[in-house]
MIVEX-294355 format. One record per residue (C-alpha): residue in one letter; x, y, z. Coordinates in steps of 0.05 Angstrom, whole numbers, plus 5000, padded with zeros to 4 digits. Layout:
BEGIN
<pt residu="a" px="X" py="Y" pz="Z"/>
...
! end
This chain:
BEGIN
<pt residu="x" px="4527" py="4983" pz="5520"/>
<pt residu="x" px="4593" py="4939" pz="5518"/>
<pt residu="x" px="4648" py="4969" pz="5492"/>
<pt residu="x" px="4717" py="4956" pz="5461"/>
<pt residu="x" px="4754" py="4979" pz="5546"/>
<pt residu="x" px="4713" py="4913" pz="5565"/>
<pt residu="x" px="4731" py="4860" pz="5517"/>
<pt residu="x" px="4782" py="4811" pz="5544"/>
<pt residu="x" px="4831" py="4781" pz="5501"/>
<pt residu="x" px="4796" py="4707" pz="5485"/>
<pt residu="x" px="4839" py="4656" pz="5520"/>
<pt residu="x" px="4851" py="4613" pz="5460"/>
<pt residu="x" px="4889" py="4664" pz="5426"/>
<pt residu="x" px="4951" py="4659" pz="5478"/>
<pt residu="x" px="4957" py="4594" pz="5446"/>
<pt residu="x" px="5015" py="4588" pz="5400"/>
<pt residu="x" px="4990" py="4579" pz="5322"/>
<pt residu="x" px="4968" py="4512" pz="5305"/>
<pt residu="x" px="5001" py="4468" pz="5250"/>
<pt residu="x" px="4944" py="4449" pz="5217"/>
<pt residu="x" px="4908" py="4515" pz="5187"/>
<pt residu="x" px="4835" py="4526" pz="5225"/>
<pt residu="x" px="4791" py="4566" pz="5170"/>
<pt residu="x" px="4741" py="4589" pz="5223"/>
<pt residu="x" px="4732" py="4671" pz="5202"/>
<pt residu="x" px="4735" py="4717" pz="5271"/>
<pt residu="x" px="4678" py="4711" pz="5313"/>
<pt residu="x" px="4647" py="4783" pz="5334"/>
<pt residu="x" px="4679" py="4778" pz="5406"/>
<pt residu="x" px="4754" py="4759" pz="5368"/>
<pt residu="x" px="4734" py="4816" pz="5312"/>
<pt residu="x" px="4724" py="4870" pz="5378"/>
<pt residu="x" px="4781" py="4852" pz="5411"/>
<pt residu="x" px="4833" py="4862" pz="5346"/>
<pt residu="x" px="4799" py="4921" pz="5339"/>
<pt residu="x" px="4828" py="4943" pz="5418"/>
<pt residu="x" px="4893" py="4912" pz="5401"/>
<pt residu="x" px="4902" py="4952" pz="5334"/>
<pt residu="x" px="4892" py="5015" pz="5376"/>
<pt residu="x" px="4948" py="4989" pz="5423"/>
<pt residu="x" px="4993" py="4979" pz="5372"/>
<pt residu="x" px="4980" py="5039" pz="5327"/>
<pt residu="x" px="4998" py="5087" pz="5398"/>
<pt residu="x" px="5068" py="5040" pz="5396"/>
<pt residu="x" px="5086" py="5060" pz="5320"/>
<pt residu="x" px="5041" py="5126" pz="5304"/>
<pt residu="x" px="5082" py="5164" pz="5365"/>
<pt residu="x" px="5076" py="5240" pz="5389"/>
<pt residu="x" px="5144" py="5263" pz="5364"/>
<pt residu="x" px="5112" py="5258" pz="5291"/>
<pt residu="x" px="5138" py="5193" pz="5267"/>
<pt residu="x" px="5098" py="5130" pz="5232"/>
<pt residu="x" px="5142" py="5064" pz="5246"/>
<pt residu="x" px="5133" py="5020" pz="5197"/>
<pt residu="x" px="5124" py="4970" pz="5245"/>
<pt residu="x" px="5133" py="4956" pz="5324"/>
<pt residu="x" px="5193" py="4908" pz="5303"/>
<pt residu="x" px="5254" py="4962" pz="5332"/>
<pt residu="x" px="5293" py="4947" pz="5264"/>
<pt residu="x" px="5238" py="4992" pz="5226"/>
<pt residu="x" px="5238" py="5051" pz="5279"/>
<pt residu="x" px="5249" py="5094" pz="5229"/>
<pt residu="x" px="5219" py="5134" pz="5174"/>
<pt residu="x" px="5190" py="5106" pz="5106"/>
<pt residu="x" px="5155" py="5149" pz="5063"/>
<pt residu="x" px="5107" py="5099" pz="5026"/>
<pt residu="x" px="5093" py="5069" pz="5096"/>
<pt residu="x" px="5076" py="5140" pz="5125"/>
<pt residu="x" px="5028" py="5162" pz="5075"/>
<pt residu="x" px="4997" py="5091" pz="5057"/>
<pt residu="x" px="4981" py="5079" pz="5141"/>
<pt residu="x" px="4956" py="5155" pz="5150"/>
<pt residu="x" px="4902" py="5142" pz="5092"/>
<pt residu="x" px="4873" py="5084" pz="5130"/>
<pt residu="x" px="4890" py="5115" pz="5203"/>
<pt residu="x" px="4850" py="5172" pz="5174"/>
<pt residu="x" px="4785" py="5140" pz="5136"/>
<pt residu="x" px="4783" py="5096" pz="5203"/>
<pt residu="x" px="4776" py="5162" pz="5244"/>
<pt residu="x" px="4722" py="5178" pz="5197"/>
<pt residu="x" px="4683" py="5121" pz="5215"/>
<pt residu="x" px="4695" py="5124" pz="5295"/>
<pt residu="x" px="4740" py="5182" pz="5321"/>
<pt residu="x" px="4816" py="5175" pz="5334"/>
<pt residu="x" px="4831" py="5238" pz="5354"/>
<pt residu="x" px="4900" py="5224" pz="5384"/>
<pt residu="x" px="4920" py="5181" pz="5337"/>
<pt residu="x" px="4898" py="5216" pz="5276"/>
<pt residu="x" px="4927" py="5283" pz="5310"/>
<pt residu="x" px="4998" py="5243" pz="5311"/>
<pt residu="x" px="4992" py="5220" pz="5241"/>
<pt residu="x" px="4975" py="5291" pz="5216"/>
<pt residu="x" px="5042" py="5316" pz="5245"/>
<pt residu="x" px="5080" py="5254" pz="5219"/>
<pt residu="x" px="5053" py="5271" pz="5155"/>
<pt residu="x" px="5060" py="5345" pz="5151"/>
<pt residu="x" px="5132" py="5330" pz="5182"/>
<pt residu="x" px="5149" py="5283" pz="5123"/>
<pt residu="x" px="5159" py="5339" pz="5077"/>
<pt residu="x" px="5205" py="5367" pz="5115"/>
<pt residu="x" px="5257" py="5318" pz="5080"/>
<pt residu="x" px="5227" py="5329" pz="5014"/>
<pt residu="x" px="5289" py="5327" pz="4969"/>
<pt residu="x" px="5320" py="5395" pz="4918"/>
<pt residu="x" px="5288" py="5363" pz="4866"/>
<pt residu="x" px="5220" py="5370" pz="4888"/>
<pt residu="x" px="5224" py="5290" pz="4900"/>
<pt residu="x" px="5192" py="5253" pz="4962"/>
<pt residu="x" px="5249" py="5204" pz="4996"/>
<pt residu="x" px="5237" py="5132" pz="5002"/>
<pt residu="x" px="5273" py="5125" pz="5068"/>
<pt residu="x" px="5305" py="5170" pz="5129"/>
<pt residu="x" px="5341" py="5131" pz="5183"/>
<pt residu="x" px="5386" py="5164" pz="5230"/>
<pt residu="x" px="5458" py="5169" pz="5219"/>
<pt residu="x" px="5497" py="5137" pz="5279"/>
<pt residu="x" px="5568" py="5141" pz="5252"/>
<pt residu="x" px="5575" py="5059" pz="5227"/>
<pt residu="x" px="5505" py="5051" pz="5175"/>
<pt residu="x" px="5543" py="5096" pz="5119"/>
<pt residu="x" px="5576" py="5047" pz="5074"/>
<pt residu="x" px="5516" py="5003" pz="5076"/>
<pt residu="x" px="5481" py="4995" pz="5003"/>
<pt residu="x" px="5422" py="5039" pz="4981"/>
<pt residu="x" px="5439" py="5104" pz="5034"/>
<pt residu="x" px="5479" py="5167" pz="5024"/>
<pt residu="x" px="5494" py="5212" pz="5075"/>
<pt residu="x" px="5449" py="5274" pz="5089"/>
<pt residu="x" px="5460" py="5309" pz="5156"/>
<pt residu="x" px="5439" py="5272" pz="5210"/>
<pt residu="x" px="5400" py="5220" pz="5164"/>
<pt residu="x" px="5423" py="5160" pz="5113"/>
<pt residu="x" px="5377" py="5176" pz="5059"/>
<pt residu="x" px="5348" py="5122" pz="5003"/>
<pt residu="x" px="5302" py="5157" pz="4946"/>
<pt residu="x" px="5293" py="5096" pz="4904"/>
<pt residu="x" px="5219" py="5103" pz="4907"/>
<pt residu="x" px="5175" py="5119" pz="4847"/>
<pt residu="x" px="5117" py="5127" pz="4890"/>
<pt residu="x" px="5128" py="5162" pz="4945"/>
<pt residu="x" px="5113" py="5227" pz="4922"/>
<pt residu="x" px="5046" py="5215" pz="4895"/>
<pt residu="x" px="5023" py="5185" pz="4953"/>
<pt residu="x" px="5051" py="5249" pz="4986"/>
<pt residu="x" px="5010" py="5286" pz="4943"/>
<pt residu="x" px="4941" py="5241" pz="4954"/>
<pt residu="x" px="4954" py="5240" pz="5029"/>
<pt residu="x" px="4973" py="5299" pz="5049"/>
<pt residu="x" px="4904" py="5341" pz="5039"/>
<pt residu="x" px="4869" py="5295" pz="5081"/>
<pt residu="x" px="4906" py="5319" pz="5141"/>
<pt residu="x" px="4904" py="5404" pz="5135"/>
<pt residu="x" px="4860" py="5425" pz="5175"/>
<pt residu="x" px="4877" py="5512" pz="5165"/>
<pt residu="x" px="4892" py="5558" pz="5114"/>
<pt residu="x" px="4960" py="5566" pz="5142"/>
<pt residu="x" px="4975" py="5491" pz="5139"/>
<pt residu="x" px="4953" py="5500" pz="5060"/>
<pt residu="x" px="4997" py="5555" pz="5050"/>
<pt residu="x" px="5049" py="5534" pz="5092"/>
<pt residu="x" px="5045" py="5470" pz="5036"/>
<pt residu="x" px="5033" py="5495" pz="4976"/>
<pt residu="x" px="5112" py="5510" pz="4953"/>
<pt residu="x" px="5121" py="5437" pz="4968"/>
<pt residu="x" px="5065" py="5411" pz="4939"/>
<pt residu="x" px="5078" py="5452" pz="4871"/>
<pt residu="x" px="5157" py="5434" pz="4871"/>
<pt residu="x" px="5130" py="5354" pz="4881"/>
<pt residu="x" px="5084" py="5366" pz="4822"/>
<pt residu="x" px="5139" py="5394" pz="4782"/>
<pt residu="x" px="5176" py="5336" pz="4798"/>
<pt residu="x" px="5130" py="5278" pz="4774"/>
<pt residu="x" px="5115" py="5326" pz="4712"/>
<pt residu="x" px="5193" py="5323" pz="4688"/>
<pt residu="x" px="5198" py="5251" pz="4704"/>
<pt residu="x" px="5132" py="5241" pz="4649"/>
<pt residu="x" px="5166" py="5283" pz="4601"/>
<pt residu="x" px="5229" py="5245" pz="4605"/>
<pt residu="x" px="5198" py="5178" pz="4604"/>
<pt residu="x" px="5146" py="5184" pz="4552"/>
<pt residu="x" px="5092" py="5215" pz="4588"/>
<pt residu="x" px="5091" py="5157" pz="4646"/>
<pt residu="x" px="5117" py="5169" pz="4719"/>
<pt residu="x" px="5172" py="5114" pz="4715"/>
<pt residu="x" px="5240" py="5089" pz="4745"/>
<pt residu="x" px="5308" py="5057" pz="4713"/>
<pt residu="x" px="5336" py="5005" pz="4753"/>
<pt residu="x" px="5388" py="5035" pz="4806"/>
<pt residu="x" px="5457" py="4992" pz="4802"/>
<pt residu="x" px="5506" py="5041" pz="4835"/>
<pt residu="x" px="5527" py="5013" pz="4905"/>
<pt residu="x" px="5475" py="4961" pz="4911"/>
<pt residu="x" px="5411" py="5007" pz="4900"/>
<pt residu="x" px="5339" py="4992" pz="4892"/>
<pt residu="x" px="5322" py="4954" pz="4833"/>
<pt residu="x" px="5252" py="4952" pz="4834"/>
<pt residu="x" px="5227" py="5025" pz="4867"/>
<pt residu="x" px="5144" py="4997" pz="4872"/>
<pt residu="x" px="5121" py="4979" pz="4941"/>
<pt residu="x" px="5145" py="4907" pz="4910"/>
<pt residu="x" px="5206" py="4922" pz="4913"/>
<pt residu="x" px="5245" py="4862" pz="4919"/>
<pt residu="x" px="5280" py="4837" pz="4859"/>
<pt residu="x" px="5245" py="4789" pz="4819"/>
<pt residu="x" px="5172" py="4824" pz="4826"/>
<pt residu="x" px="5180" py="4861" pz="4759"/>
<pt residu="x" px="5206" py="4803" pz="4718"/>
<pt residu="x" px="5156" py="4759" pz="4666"/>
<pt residu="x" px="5168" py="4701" pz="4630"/>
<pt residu="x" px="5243" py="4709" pz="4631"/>
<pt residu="x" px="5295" py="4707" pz="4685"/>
<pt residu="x" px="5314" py="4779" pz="4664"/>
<pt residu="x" px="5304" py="4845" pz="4673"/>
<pt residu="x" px="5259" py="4881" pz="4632"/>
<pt residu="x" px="5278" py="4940" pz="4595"/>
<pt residu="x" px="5282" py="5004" pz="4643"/>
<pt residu="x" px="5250" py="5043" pz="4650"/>
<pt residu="x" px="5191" py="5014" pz="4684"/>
<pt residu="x" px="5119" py="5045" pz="4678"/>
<pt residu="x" px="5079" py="5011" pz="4729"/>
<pt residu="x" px="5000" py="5002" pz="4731"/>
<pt residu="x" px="4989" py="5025" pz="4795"/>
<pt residu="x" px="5036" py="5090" pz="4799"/>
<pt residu="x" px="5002" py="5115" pz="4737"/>
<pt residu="x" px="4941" py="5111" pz="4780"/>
<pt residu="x" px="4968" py="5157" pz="4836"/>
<pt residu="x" px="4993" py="5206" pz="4787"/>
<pt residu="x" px="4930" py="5211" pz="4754"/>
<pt residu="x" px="4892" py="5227" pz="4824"/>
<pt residu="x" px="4953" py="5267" pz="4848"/>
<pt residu="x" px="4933" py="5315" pz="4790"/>
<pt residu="x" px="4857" py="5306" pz="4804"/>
<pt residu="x" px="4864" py="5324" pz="4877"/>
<pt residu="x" px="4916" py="5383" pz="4868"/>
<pt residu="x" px="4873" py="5410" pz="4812"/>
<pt residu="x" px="4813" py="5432" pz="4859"/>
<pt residu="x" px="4863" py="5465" pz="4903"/>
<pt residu="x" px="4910" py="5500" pz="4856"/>
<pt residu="x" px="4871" py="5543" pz="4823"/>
<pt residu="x" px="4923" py="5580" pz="4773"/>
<pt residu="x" px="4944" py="5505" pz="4753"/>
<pt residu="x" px="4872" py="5475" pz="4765"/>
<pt residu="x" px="4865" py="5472" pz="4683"/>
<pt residu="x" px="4932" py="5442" pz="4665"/>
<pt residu="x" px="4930" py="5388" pz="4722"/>
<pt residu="x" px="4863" py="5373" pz="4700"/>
<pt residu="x" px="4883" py="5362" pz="4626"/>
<pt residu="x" px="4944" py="5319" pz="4649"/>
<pt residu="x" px="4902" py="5276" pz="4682"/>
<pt residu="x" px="4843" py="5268" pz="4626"/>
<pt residu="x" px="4907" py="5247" pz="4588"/>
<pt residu="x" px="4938" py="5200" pz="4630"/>
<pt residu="x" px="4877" py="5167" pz="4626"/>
<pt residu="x" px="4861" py="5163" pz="4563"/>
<pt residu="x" px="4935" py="5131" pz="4549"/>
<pt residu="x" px="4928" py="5091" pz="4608"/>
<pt residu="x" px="4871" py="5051" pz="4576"/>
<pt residu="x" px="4902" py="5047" pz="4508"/>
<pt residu="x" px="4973" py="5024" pz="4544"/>
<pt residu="x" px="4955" py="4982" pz="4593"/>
<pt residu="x" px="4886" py="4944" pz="4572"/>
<pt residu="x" px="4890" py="4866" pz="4546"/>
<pt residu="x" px="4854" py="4819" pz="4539"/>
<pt residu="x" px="4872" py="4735" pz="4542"/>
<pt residu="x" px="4826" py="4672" pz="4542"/>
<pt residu="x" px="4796" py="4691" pz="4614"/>
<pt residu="x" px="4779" py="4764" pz="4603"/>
<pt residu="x" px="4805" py="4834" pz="4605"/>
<pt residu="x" px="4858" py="4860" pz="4653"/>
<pt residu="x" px="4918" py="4906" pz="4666"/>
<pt residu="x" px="4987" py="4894" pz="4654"/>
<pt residu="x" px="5032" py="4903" pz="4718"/>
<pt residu="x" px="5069" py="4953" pz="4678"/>
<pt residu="x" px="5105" py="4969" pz="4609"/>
<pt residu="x" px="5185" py="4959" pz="4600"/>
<pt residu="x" px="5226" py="5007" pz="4575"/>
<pt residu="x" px="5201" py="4994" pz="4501"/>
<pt residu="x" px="5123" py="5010" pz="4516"/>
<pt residu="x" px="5117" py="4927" pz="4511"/>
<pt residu="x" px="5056" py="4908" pz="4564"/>
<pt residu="x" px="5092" py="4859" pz="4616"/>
<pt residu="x" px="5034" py="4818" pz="4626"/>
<pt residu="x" px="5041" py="4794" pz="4699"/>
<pt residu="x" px="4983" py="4773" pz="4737"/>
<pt residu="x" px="4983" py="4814" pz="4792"/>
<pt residu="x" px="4943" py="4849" pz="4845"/>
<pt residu="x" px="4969" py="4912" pz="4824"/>
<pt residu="x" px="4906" py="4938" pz="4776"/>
<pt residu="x" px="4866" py="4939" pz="4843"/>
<pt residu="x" px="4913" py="4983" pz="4875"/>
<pt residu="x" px="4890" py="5033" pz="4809"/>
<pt residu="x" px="4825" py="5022" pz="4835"/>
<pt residu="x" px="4844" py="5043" pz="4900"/>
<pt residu="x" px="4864" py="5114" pz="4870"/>
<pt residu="x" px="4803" py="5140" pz="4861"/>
<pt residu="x" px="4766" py="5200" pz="4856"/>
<pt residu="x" px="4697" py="5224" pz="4866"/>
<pt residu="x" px="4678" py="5163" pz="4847"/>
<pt residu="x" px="4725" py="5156" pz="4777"/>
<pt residu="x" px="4787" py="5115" pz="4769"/>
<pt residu="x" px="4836" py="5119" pz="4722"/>
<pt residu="x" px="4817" py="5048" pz="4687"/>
<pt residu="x" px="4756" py="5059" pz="4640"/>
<pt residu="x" px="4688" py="5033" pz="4668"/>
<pt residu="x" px="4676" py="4989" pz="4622"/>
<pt residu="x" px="4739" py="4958" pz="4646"/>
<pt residu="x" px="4737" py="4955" pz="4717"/>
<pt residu="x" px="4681" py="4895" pz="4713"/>
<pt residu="x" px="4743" py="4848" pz="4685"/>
<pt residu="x" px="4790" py="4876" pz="4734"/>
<pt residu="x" px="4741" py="4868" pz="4805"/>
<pt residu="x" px="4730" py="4803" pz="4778"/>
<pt residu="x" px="4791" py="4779" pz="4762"/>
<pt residu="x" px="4825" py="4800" pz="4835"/>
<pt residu="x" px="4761" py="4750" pz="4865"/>
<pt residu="x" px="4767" py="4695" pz="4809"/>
<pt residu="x" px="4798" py="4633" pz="4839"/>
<pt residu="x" px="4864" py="4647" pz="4797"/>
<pt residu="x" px="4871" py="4699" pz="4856"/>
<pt residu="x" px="4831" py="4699" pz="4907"/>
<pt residu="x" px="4837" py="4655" pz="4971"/>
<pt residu="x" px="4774" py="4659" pz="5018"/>
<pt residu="x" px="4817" py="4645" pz="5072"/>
<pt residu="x" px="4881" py="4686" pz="5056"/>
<pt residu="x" px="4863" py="4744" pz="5003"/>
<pt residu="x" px="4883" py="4766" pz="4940"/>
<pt residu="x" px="4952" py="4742" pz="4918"/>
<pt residu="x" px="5001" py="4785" pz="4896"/>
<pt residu="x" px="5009" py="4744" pz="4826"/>
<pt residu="x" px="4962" py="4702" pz="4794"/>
<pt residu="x" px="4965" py="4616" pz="4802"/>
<pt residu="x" px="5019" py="4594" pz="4752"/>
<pt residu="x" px="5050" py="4661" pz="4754"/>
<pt residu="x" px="5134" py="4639" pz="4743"/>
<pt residu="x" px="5177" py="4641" pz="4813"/>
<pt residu="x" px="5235" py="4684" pz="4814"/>
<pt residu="x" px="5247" py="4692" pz="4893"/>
<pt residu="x" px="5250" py="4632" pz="4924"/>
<pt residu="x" px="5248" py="4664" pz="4991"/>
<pt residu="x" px="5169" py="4681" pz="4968"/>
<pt residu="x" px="5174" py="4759" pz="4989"/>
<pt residu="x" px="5139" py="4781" pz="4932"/>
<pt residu="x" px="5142" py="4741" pz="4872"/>
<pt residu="x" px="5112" py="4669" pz="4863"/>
<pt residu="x" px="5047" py="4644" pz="4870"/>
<pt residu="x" px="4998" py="4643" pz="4943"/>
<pt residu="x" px="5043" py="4700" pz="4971"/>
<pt residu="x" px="4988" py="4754" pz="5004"/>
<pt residu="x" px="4997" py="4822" pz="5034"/>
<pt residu="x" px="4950" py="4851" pz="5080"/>
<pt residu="x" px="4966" py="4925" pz="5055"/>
<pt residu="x" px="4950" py="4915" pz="4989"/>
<pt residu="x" px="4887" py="4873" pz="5002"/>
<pt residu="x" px="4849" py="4923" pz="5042"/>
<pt residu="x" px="4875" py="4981" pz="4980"/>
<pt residu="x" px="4855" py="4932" pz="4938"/>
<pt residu="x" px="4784" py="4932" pz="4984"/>
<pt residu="x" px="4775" py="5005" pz="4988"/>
<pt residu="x" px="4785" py="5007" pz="4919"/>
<pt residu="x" px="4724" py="4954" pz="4903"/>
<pt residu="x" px="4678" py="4998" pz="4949"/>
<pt residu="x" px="4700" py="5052" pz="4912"/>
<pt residu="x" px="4670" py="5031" pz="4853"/>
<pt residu="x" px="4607" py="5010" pz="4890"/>
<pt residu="x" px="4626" py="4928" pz="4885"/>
<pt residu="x" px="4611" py="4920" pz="4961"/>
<pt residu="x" px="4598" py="4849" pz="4965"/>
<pt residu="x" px="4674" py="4842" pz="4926"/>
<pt residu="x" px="4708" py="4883" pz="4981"/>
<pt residu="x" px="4668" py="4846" pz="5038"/>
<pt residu="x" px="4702" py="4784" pz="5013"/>
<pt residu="x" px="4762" py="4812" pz="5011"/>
<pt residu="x" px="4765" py="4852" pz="5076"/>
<pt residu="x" px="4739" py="4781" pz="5113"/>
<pt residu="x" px="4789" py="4739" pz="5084"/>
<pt residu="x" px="4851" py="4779" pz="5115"/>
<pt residu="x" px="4821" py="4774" pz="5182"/>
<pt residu="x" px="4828" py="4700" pz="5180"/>
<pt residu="x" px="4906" py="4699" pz="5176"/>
<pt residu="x" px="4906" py="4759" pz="5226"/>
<pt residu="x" px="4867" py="4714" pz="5274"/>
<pt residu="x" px="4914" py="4659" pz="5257"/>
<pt residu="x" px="4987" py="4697" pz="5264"/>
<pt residu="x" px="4953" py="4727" pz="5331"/>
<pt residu="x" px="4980" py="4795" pz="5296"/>
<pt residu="x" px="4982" py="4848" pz="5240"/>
<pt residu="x" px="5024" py="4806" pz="5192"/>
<pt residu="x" px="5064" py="4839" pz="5145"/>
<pt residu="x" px="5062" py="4784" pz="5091"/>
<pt residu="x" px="5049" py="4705" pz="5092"/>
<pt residu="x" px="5042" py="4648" pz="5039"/>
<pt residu="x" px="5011" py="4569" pz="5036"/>
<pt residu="x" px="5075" py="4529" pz="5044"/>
<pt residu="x" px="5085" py="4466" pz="5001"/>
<pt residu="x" px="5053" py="4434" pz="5052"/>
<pt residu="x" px="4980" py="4470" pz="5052"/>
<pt residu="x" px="5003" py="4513" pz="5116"/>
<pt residu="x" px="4999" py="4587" pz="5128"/>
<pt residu="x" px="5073" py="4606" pz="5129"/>
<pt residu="x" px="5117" py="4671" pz="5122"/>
<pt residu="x" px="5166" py="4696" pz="5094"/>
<pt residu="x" px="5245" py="4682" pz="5126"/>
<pt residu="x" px="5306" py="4688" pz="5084"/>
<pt residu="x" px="5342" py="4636" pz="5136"/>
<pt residu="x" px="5391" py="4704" pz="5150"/>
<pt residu="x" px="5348" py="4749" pz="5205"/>
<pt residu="x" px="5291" py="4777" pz="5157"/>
<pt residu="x" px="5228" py="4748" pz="5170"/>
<pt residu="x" px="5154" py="4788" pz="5167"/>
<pt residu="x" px="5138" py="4837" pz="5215"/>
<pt residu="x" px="5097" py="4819" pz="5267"/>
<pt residu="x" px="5052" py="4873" pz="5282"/>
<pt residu="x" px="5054" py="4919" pz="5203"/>
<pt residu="x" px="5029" py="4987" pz="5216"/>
<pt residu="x" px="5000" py="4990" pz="5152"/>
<pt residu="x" px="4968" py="4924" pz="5155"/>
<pt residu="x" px="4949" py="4949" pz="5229"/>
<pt residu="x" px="4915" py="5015" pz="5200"/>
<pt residu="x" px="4874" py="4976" pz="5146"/>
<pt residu="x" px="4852" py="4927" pz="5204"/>
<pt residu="x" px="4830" py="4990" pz="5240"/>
<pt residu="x" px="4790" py="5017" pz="5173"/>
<pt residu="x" px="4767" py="4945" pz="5165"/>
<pt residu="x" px="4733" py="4933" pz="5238"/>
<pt residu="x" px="4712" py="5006" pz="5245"/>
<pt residu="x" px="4667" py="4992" pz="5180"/>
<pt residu="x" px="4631" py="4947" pz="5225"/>
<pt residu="x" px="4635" py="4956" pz="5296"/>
<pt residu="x" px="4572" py="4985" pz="5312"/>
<pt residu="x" px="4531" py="4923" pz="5279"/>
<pt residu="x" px="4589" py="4880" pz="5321"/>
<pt residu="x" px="4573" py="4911" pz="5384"/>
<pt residu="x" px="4495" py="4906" pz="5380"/>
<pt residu="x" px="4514" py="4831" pz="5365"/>
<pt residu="x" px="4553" py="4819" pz="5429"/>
<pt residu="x" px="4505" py="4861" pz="5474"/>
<pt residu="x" px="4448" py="4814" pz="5446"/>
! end
């Protein structure tokens, strides 16, 4: 039986990328070997001491909460499919160790790095013991929540836990009261903070229509989502607050589709989020499949009858590439970073495409998330490597992003790495048998 120790790296791919974009998908031999090299790079950034680098790039050897909990998820359902036992032992501890920074508040940080006596006046950190600490992240903490069960293994672990886990649920319940009954975030302006606290967080993600701000604070779509499973999961393992979690998730829900549902001249969708007024920004975006990603036991928190429009709309040609993905905005969606991080039209992330995938099979649309799981492997195949982000150019080629003053794309994404990982470990048994014949 041949298996991934044997597969040599195909010669072609030592090439450097060609100009002119080839559209040929990953053969089974190119699909095996990725498979090996995720593995190689996942030992490089998931590492023994309990850390999850965002990427292999050195600048991102450090921690990132959203990063952490997003790559354990897929790190995890890919050990599911075919063991990783020393990788998924790794990412437990990274995970478990991740509360250890949990903040007074009850609050999961955005980012730790390590305080080396020069980094403290520089924008978004304050100064915590040994770490520069940035908790502009709206998100984090539910994802904490969602992740975190996946990886205890004992009763001790649970118990060990549970005062965190409570103290983070406390926390996303005061932030809903205060905001109306959504998890939300106000712009931070004070020394150069986070604007925009979703995993888009760059600056002009959040804006529609106008070249301004909307009215803080922000409710987006697909936090809702992770508060509403946050509550589902914690509810079957918290008994004494197993009723109250359960009603603050039937609500969410039921708000959620009253807030968030519209419906223009090509169907019903989600808006990417609601200002500060409860007004619907209306964005095209691929965040409504990152809802669908949130699952649980089979439900979402978008109505049934709704999530038709939405699968639909993420693989309608207004937003789905065969050979790049699912955009992060609709075609004709308005520009506001001209750098093309997030904002603007044929701008894909990996990340979000394979949530966006585990999120259609899901909600049993398998022939949706086969599309979309194939059509990242294309620009993985192309890049030679787990690409953070990438974009068609003016010029009809596969580009990425570079702000002309040192940031560019990671290379080799651990997240995008993990969701590879899920992606080929999906098929690899049907890809070996295909080789061997």
């Amino acid at each position: 039986m041949l298996t991934v120790e044997v597969i040599q790296r195909p010669s072609h791919l030592d090439q450097e990328p060609i100009q002119r974009f080839s559209l040929e998908q990953m053969t089974p031999q190119e699909l095996l070997f990725f498979h090996k090299d995720a593995i190689r790079v996942l030992r490089n950034c998931i590492v023994p001491e309990g850390i999850i680098y965002a990427s292999e790039d050195l600048r991102f050897h450090h921690k990132f909460a959203r990063d952490t909990f997003i790559s354990a998820f897929f790190l995890n359902e890919a050990h599911r499919l075919i063991p990783q036992d020393e990788l998924w032992q790794r990412a437990k501890k990274a995970v478990i160790n991740f509360w250890d920074h949990q903040l007074p508040n009850g609050q999961i940080p955005h980012e730790l790095k390590p305080y080396n006596g020069r980094d403290g006046r520089r924008k978004f950190y304050y100064r915590n013991g040994e770490y520069l600490v940035n908790d502009d992240s709206v998100d984090a903490t539910a994802l904490a929540l969602i992740v975190t069960p996946l990886f205890i293994e004992t009763r001790e672990e649970f118990e060990m836990l549970k005062p965190k886990a409570d103290k983070a649920l406390d926390w996303m319940v005061q932030n809903m009261n205060t905001y109306d009954g959504w998890l939300c975030y106000k712009y931070n302006n004070v020394n150069g903070g986070i604007n925009n606290q979703t995993w888009m967080d760059s600056d002009g993600s959040i804006k529609w229509k106008s070249i301004r701000y909307p009215q803080d604070p922000i409710a987006a779509v697909e936090v809702q989502s992770y508060a509403w499973k946050a509550f589902r999961v914690w509810a079957d393992l918290l008994p004494k607050k197993s009723e109250e979690l359960k009603r603050k998730a039937l609500d969410l829900k039921q708000r959620f589709n009253e807030a968030f549902v519209f419906e223009d001249e090509k169907g019903v969708y989600l808006a990417h989020a609601l200002d500060g007024n409860g007004r619907q920004i209306r964005s095209l975006s691929i965040n409504p499949g990152l809802a669908l990603w949130a699952s649980f036991d089979g439900e979402s928190v978008v109505d049934k009858e709704v999530i038709p429009s939405v699968v639909q709309r993420l693989v309608s040609s207004d937003m789905f590439d065969p050979n790049a993905g699912v955009s992060t905005f609709a075609n004709g969606h308005r520009q506001f970073d001209r750098h093309r991080y997030h904002s603007g039209p044929k701008i894909y992330w990996p990340v979000a495409d394979y949530m966006v995938a585990y999120g259609m099979l899901s909600m049993e649309y398998e022939d949706e998330a086969k599309k979309v799981r194939s059509s990242v492997r294309i620009p993985i195949k192309f890049f030679k490597s787990f690409i953070e982000q990438y974009f068609w150019d003016k010029d009809g080629r596969l580009s990425y992003f570079n702000n002309g003053n040192g940031q560019k794309s990671c290379r080799n994404q651990t997240w995008t790495t993990t969701g590879f990982l899920w992606d080929s470990s999906l098929e690899l048994p049907t890809i070996r048998e295909k080789i061997a014949a």
